[in-house]
TIVOVO-225639 format. One line per 8 residues: number of its first residue (from 1); for each residue x, y, z of C-alpha. Coordinates in steps of 0.25 Angstrom, whole numbers, padded with zeros to 4 digits, m for minus. Each point is the difference from the previous one (the first is absolute). Example, Ala and Ser with C-alpha at 12.3 -4.5 7.8 and 13.67 -1.06 7.14 Angstrom:
2
1 = 0049/m0018/0031 ~ 0006/0014/m0002
***
This chain:
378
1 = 0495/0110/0509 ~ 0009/0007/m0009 ~ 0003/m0001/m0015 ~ 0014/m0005/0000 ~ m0006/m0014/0011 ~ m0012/m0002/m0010 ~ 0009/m0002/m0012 ~ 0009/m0009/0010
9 = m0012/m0010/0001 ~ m0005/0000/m0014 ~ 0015/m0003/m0005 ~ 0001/m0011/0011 ~ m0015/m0007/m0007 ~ 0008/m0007/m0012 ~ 0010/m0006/0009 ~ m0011/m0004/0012
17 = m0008/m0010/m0012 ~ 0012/m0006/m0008 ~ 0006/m0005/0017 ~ m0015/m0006/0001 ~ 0000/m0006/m0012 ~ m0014/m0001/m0002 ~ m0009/0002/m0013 ~ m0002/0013/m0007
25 = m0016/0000/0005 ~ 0005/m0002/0015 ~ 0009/0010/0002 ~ m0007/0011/m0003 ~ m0011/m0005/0011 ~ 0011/m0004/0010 ~ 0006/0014/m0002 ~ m0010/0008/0000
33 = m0006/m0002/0014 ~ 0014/0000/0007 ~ 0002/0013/m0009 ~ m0014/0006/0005 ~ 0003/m0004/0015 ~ 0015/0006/0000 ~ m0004/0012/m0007 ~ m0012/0003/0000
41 = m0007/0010/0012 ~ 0003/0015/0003 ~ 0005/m0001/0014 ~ 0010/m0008/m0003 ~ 0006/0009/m0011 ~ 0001/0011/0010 ~ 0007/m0008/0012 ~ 0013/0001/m0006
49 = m0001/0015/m0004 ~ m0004/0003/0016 ~ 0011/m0007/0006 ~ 0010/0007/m0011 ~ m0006/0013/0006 ~ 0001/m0005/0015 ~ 0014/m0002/m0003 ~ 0003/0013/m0006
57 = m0006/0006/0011 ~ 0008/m0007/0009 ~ 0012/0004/m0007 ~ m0001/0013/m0001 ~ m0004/0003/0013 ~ 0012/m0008/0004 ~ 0009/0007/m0013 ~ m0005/0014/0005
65 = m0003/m0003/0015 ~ m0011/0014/0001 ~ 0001/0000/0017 ~ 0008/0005/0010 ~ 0002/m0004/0015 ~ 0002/0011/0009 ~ 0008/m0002/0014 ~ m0002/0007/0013
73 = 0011/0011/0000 ~ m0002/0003/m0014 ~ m0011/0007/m0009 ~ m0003/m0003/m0015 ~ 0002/0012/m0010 ~ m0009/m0003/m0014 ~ 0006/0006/m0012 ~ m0008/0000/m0011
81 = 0003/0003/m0015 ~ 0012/0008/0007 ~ m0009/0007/0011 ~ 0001/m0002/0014 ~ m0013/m0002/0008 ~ 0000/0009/0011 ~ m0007/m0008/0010 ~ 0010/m0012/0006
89 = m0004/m0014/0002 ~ 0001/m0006/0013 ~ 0005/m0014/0005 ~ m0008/m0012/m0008 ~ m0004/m0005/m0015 ~ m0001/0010/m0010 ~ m0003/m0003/m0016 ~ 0004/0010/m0010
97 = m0001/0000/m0018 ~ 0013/m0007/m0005 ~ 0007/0010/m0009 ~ m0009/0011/0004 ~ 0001/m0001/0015 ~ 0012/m0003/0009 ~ 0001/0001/0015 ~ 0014/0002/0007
105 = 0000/m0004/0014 ~ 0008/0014/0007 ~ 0005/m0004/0016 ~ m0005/0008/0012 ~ 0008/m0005/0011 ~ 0009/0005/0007 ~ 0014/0002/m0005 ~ 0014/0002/0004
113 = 0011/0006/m0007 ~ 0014/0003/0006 ~ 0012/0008/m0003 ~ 0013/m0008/0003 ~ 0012/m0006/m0004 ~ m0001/m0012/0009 ~ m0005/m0012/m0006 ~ m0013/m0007/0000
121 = m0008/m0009/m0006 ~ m0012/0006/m0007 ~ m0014/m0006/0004 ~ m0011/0002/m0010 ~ m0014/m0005/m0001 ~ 0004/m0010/m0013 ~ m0012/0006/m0010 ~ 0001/0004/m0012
129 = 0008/0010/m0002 ~ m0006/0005/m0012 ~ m0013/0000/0004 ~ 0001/0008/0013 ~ 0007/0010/m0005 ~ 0011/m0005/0009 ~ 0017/0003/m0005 ~ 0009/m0012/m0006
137 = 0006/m0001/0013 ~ m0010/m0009/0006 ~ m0005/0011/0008 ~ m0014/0001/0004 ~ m0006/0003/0014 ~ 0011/m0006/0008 ~ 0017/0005/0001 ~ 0007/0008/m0011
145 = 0013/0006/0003 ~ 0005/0011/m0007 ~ 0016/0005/0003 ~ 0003/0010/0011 ~ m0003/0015/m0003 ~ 0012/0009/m0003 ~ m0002/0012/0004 ~ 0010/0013/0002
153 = 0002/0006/0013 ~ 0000/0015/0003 ~ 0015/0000/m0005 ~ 0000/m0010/m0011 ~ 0004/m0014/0008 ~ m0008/m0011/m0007 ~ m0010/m0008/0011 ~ m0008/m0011/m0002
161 = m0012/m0003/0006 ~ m0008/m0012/0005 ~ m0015/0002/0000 ~ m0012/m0008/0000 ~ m0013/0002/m0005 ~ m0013/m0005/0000 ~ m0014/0002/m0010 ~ m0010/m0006/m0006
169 = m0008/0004/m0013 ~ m0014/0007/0003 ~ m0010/m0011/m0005 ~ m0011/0011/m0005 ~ 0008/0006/m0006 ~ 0008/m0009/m0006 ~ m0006/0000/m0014 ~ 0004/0014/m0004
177 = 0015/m0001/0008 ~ 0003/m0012/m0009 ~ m0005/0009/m0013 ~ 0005/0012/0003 ~ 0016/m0006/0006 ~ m0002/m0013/m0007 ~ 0007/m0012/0005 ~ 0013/0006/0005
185 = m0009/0009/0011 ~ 0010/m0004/0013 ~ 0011/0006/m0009 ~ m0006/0013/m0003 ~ m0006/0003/0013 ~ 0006/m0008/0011 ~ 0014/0000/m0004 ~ 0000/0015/m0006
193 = m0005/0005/0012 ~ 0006/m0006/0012 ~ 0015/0002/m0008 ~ m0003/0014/m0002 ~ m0005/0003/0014 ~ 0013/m0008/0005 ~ 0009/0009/m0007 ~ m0007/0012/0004
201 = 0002/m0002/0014 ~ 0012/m0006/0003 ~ 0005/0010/m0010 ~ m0002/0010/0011 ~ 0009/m0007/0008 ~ 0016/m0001/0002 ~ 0005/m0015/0001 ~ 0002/0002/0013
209 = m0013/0006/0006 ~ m0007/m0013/m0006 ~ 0001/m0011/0010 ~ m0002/0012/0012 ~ m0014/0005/m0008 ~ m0006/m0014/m0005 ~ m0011/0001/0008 ~ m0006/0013/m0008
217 = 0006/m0004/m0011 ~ m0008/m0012/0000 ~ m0012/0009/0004 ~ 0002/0008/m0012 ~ m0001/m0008/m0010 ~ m0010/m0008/0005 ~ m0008/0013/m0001 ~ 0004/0004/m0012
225 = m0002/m0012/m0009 ~ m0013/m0003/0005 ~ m0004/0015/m0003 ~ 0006/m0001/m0014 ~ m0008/m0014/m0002 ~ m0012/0005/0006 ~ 0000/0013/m0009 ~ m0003/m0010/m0013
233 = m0015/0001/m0007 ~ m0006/m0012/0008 ~ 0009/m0003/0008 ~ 0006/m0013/m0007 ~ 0008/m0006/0012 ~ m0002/m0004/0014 ~ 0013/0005/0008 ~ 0001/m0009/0012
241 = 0014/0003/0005 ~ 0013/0006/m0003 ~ 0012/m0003/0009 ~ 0015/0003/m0002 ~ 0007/m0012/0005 ~ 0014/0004/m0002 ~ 0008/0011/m0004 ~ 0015/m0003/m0004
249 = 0011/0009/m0002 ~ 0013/0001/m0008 ~ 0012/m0006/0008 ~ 0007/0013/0002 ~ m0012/0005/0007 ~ m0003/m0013/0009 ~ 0014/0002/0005 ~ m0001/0013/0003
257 = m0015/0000/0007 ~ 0008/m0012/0008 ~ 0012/0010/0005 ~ m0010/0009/0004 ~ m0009/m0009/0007 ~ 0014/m0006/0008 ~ 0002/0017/0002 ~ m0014/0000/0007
265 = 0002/m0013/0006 ~ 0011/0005/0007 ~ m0004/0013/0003 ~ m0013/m0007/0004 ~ 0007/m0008/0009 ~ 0010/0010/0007 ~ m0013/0008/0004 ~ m0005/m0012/0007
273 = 0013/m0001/0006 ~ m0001/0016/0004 ~ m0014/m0002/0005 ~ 0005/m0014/0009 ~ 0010/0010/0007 ~ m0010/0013/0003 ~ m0009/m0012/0005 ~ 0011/m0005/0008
281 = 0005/0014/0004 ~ m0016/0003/0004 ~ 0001/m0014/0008 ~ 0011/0004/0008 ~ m0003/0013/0004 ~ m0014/m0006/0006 ~ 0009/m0008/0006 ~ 0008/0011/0004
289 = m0012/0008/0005 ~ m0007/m0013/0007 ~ 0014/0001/0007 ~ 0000/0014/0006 ~ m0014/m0001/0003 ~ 0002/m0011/0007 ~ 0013/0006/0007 ~ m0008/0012/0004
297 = m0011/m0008/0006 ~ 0011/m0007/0008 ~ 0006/0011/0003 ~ m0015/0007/0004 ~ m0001/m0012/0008 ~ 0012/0002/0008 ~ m0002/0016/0003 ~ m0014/m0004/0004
305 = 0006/m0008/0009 ~ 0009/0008/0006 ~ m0009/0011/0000 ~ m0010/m0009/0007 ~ 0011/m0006/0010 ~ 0003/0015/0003 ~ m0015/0004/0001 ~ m0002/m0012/0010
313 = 0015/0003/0008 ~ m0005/0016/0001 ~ m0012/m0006/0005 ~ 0006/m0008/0012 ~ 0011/0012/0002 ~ m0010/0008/0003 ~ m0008/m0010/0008 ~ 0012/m0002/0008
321 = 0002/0014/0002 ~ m0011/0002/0005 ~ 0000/m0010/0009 ~ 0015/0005/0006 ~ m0004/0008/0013 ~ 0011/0005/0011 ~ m0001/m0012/0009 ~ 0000/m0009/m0012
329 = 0014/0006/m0001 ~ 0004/0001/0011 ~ m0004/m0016/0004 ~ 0011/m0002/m0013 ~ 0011/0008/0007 ~ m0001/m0008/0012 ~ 0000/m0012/m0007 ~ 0012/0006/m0008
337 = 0007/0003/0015 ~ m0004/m0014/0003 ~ 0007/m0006/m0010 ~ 0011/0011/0001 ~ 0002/m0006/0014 ~ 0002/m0015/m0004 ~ 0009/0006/m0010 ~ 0009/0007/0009
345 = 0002/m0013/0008 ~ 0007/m0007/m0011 ~ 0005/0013/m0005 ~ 0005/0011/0006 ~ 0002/0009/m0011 ~ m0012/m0002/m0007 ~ m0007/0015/m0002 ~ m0013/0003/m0001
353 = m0006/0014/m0009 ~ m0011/0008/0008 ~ m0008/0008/m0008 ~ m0004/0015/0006 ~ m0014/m0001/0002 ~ m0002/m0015/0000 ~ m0008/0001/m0014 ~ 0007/m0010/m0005
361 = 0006/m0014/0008 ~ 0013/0003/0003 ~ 0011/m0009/m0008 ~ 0008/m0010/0005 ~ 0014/m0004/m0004 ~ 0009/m0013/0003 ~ 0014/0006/m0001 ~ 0009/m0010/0006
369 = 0016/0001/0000 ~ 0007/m0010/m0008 ~ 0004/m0008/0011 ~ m0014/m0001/0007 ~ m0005/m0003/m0016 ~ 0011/m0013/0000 ~ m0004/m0004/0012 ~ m0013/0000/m0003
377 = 0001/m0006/m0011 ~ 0009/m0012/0006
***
């Protein structure tokens, strides 16, 4: 027991026998047994010294708290006495030497920065900002959003540009990116580079080639900012994507990349008016042809005809020809003479044609007077 509790008891001795009131020979034996039972034995001298150390140990432990929890998405970096270990500590419980050792928990997930003048919220992960390196923003492995780009075109007009881009920080690596670009490493490396290659390319660009050429705009400087982050000593940063979202133009421009899209769109549109007609002009002359051709095969149609009615009456000219012999002809004329005959009896100055030769049937002709026509007809 200490000093300072022995002295306690021996002052508190007097006081104990004067409140008993017994004689001077039986204090000292009623004191002394009670004084040999509280005091006496080693372990109980030392119980109050463990406990004292239990408790300092306790306290400093909590005081100093010498451990670390590391999350998946994240590796430990152990700094100690101002040295950084080069080997990174996984996800789970780490112990380090207070004062001498520290460990700072760096994130490795992936990230997302955008360039834009539109508003949002910022998303972050909520750990200590100070401990993962993270900026003051509340940034770390989720949304930051930085203002548009400002670039110059070709010929000097001011454009802003709206990009996004996503990284993460190489976890073996990690040790030796935070020692050599400490804590503010998206600024130096990220932000640098992607600005840079930005101006670069659209620089190459007049105001009004930019919506027109956004796809190998976009292509470039995807290319070139992974090349320039790529080329750092161990390579640092995980580049997963770059994309341009938007590219947005002075007024003045914008107007006139409008007038000129109406121009085309008229032009554009007469031609497709133009090529309506020539497909209606080609329509109509098939029509035209489909026409003709039809009117010719008519046509061929009726020549066949006639030529085949011709073929056919030749045919039967000739069978009748040839079947006319001189007592064929003459039966005819007697039949002629026979009907000349019934003729004459009604009229007398019917005349009758005959053919020298008797070739051909002789031809008979009623000539009647006008007054024998009357009283015919009456």
């Amino acid at each position: 027991m200490p000093a300072d509790m022995n002295d306690y008891f021996k002052k508190k001795r007097p006081n104990n026998t004067n409140n008993n009131g017994g004689g001077d020979n039986q204090t000292p034996n009623d004191q002394t047994p009670r004084n040999t039972q509280g005091m006496g034995g080693g372990g109980n001298k030392t119980a109050p010294t463990s406990i004292f150390i239990i408790l300092a140990l306790v306290a400093s432990f909590i005081f100093f708290k010498p451990f670390t929890i590391i999350n998946s998405g994240e590796v430990g970096i152990k700094v100690r006495t101002g040295k950084f270990d080069e080997t990174p500590l996984n996800a789970g419980l780490h112990f380090f030497i207070p004062i001498f050792e520290r460990i700072i928990p760096v994130n490795t997930r992936i990230r997302l920065i955008t360039y834009s003048n539109t508003e949002t919220n910022s998303i972050g992960d909520d750990y200590d900002s100070k401990l993962s390196g993270a900026s003051s923003d509340g940034f770390e492995g989720g949304l930051k959003r930085n203002p548009a780009i400002q670039v110059l075109d070709k010929r000097g007009l001011t454009v802003n540009i709206d990009i996004a881009v996503q990284y993460s920080l190489k976890a073996e690596s990690a040790p030796r990116t935070i020692e050599k670009w400490g804590a503010s490493w998206e600024e130096k490396i990220i932000n640098s580079k992607v600005r840079e290659v930005v101006r670069d390319v659209v620089g190459q660009y007049t105001a009004e080639k930019l919506p027109e050429m956004r796809n190998e705009i976009t292509a470039a400087i995807q290319t070139k900012v992974k090349e320039r982050i790529d080329s750092l000593e161990n390579q640092p940063v995980l580049l997963s994507s770059v994309e341009l979202r938007s590219i947005i133009l002075p007024e003045k421009i914008k107007e006139k990349i409008e007038e000129v899209q109406a121009a085309k769109q008229d032009v554009t549109i007469a031609e497709q008016q133009k090529e309506k007609a020539k497909q209606q002009a080609q329509k109509n002359a098939e029509i035209a042809r489909g026409e003709a051709e039809r009117n010719r095969i008519v046509a061929q149609g009726e020549a066949d005809k006639i030529r085949i009615e011709a073929e056919e009456q030749a045919k039967a000219n000739n069978l009748i020809s040839s079947s006319l012999t001189p007592q064929l002809l003459q039966l005819e004329q007697i039949k002629t003479q026979g009907l000349f005959n019934e003729a004459l009896k009604v009229n007398k100055d019917a005349q009758i044609f005959l053919t020298p030769g008797g070739a051909v049937p002789n031809i008979w002709v009623d000539a009647k007077g006008k007054e024998q026509k009357a009283i015919s007809a009456q």
